[in-house]
C-alpha positions as CSV (number, residue, x, y, z in Angstrom):
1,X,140.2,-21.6,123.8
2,X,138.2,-24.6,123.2
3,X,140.5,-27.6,122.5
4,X,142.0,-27.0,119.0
5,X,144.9,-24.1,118.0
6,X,146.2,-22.9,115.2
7,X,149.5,-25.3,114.2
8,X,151.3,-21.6,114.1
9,X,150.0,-20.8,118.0
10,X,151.2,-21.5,121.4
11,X,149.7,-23.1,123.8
12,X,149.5,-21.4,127.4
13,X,147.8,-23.8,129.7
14,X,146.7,-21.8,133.0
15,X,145.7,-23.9,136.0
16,X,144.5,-21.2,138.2
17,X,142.5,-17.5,137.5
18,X,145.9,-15.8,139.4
19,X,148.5,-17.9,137.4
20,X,148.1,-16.3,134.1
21,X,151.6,-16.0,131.4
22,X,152.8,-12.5,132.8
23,X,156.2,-11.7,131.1
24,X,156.0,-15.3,128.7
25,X,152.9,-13.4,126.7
26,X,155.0,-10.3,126.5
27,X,158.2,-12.4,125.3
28,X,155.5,-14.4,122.8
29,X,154.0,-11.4,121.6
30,X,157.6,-9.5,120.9
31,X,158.6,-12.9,118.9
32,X,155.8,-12.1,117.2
33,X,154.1,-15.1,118.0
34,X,150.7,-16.0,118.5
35,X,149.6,-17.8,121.4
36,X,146.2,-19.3,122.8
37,X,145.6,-19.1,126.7
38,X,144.1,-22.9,127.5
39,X,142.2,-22.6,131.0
40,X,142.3,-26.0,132.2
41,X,140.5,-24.5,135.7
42,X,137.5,-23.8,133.5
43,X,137.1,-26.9,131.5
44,X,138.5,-25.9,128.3
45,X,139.7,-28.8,126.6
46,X,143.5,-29.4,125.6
47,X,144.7,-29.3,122.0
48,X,146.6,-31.9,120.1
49,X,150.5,-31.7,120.0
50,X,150.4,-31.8,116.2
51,X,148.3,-28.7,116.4
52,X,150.6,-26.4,118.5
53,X,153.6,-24.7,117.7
54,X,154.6,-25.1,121.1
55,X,153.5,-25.8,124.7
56,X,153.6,-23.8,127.8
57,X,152.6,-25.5,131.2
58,X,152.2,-22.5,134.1
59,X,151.6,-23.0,138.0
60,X,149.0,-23.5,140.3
61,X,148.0,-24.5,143.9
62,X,147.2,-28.4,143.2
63,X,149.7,-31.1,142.8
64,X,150.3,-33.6,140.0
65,X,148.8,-36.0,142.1
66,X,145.8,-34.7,142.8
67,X,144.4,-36.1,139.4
68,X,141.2,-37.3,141.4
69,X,139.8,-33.7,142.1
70,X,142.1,-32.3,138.7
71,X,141.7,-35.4,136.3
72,X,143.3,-32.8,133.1
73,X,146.2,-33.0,135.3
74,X,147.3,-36.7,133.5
75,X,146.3,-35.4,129.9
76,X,148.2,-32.7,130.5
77,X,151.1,-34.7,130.8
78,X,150.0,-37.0,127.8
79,X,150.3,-34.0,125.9
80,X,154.0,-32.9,127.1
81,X,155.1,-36.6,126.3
82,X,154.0,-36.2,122.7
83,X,154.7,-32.0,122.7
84,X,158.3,-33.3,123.4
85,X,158.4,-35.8,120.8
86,X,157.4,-34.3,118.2
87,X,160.1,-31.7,118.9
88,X,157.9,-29.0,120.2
89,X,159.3,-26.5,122.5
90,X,157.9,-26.9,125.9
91,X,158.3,-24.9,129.0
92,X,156.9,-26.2,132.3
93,X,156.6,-23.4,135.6
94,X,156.5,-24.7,138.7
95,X,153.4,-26.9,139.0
96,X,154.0,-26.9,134.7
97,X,157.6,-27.9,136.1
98,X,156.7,-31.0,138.0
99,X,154.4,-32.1,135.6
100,X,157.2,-32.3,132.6
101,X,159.4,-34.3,135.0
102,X,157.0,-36.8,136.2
103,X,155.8,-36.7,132.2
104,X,159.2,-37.5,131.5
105,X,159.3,-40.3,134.2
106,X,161.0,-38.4,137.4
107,X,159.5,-39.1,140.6
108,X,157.5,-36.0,142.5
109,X,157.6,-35.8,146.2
110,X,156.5,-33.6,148.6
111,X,159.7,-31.7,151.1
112,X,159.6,-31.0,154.7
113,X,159.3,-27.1,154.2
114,X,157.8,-24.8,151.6
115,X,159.7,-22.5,149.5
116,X,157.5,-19.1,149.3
117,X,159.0,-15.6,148.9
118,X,161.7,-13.9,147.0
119,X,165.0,-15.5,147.0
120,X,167.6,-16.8,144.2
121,X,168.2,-20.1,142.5
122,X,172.1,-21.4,142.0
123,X,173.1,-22.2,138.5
124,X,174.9,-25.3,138.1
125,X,178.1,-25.9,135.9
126,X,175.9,-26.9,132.9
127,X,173.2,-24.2,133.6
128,X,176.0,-21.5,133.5
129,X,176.7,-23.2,129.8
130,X,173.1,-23.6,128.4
131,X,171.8,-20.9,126.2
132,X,168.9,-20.3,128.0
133,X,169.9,-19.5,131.9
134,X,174.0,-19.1,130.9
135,X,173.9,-15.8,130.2
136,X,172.8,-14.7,132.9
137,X,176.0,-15.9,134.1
138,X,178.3,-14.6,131.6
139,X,181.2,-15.3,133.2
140,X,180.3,-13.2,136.0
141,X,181.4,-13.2,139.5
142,X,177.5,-13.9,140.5
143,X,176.3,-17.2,139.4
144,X,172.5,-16.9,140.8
145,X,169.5,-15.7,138.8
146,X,166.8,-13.8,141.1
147,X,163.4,-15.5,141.4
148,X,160.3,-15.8,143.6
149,X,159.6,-19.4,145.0
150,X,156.1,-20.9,146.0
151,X,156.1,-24.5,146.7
152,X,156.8,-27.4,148.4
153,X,156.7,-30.2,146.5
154,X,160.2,-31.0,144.1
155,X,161.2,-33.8,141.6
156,X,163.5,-35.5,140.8
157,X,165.6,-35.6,137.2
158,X,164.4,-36.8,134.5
159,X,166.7,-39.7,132.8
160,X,169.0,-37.9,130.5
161,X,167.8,-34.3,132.0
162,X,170.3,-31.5,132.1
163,X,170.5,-30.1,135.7
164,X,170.5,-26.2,135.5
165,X,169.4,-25.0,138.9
166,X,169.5,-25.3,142.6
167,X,168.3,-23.9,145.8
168,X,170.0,-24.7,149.5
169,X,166.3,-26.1,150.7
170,X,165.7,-27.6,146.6
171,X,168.5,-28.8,144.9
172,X,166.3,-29.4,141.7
173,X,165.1,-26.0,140.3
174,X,165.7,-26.3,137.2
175,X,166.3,-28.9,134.1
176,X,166.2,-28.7,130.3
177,X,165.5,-32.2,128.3
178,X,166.9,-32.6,125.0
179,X,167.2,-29.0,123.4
180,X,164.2,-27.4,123.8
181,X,162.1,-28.5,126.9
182,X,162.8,-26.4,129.9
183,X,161.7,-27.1,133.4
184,X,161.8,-24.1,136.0
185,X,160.5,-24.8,139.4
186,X,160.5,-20.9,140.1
187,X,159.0,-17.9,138.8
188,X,160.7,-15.5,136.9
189,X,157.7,-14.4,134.7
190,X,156.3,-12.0,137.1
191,X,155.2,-8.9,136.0
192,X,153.0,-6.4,138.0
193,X,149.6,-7.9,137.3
194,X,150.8,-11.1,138.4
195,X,152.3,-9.9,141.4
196,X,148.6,-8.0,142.3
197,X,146.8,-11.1,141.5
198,X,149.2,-13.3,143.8
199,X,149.5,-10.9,146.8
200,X,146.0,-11.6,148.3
201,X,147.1,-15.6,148.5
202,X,150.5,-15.3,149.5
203,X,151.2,-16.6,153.4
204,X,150.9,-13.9,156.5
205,X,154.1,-12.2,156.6
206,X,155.5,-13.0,153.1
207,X,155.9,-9.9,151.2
208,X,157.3,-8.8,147.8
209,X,159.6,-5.9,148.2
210,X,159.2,-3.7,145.1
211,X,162.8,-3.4,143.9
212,X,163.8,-6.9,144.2
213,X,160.5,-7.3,142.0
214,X,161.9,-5.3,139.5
215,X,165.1,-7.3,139.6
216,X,163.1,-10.5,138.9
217,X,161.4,-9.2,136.0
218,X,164.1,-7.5,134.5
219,X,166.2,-11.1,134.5
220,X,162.3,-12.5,133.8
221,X,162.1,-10.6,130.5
222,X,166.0,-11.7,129.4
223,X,165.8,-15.3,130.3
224,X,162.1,-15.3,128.8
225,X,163.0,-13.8,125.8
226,X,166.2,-16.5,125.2
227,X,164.1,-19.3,125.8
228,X,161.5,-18.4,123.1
229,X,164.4,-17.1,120.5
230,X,166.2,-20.6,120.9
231,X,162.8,-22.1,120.2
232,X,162.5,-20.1,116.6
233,X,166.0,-20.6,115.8
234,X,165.7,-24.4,116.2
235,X,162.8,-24.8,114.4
236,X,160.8,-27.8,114.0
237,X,162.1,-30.8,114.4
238,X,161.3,-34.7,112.9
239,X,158.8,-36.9,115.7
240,X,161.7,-39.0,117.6
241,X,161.6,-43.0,116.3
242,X,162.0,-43.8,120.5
243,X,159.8,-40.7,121.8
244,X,161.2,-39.1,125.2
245,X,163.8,-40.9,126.9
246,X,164.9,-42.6,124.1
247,X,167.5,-42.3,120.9
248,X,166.1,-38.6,120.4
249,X,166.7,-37.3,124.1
250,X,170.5,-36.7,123.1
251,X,171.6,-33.5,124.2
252,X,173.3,-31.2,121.6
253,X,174.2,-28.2,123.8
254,X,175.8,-30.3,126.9
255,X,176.7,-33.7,125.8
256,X,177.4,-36.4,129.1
257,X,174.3,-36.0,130.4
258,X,173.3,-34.0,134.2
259,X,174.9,-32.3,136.9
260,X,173.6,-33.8,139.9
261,X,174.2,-31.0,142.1
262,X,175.4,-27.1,142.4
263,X,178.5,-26.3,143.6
264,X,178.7,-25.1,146.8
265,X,174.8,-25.8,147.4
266,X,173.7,-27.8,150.3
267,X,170.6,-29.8,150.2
């Protein structure tokens, strides 16, 4: 990839060699939808907004302030700003996460502890609603999806963001922005590859028990697959007059704006 996709394409930006898509290019690829993998870690340049049919932001071991030693890190944002504006779908993972929300003018901070390993995230009232992470819900006794956390730093939410997730050390884990820009600070597109590629960098005495893998992926694929249908089934929208945060940030699926926190989850 070389700076310029096809205005039909997706555009994957990878930050690290051992933070590739996983389960988003299987969920892409079953969409039938064709997608360009952007490594920022190698110099490849990013593509214009206009060019894309949507916008993928994944992880990686820098911060979003680290723009001295990673200075892609602020066009990368520029590029979710006007991604989001022009009604492209955007999905941000975990570093890809922090960057939407300080893109969309949160504020990202560092917390006391990190958050590595396999665990669960806590949907809120809205996130039970939204289309993307509701039905894993359903109406269920269990409101929690399955996940695997590695970070510490956090944000906060984005004026007019949806709050969708929550952990008992992280009570921001998740937001959606308008309809179709989705922040997740945890993985759920882990697939075995990824997994094998993350293992060797994982702190001592964190491991990745096998069936709880399977779990993640399983939920991975579903969520995945819901984010990228509601994507198609929108289709493209009009630029906003205002651009993000303003008249176009309206919220059709939730109206009343964000939850600030998850029932029954401590910070």
């Amino acid at each position: 990839m070389t700076g310029s996709a096809s205005p039909s394409s997706w555009a994957v930006l990878q930050h690290a060699a051992y933070e590739g898509p996983g389960l988003i290019a299987d969920e892409l690829r079953s969409a039938d939808q064709a997608f360009e993998v952007v490594r920022l870690d190698l110099g490849e340049q990013l593509p214009d907004a206009g060019s894309i049919a949507g916008l993928v932001a994944m992880g990686g071991p820098m911060g979003v302030h680290d723009g001295v030693a990673h200075p892609w890190l602020a066009a990368e944002r520029d590029l979710m700003v006007a991604a989001v504006a022009e009604g492209k779908p955007v999905l941000g993972v975990c570093l890809g996460a922090q960057q939407l929300a300080m893109a969309l003018g949160a504020e990202v901070t560092t917390g006391e502890a990190a958050e590595i390993g396999l665990g669960r995230v806590e949907l809120t009232g809205p996130g039970r609603q939204d289309p993307v992470t509701g039905p894993e819900y359903g109406g269920l006794s269990t409101t929690t999806i399955p996940c695997m956390h590695w970070h510490q730093d956090t944000f906060s939410l984005p004026d007019g963001a949806v709050h969708l997730a929550a952990s008992r050390r992280f009570p921001h884990q998740a937001f959606r922005w308008g309809d179709r820009a989705y922040g997740l600070q945890f993985h759920v597109e882990v697939d075995r590859d990824l997994v094998a590629g993350w293992e060797p960098y994982l702190p001592p005495g964190v491991t990745l028990d096998r069936s709880t893998l399977v779990e993640v992926e399983t939920v991975g694929h579903r969520l995945l697959r819901r984010f990228v249908q509601r994507a198609l089934a929108l289709g493209p929208t009009m630029p906003t007059a205002s651009g993000p945060g303003g008249a176009g940030a309206t919220d059709p699926v939730e109206p009343g704006g964000q939850d600030p926190q998850a029932a029954g989850v401590a910070r």
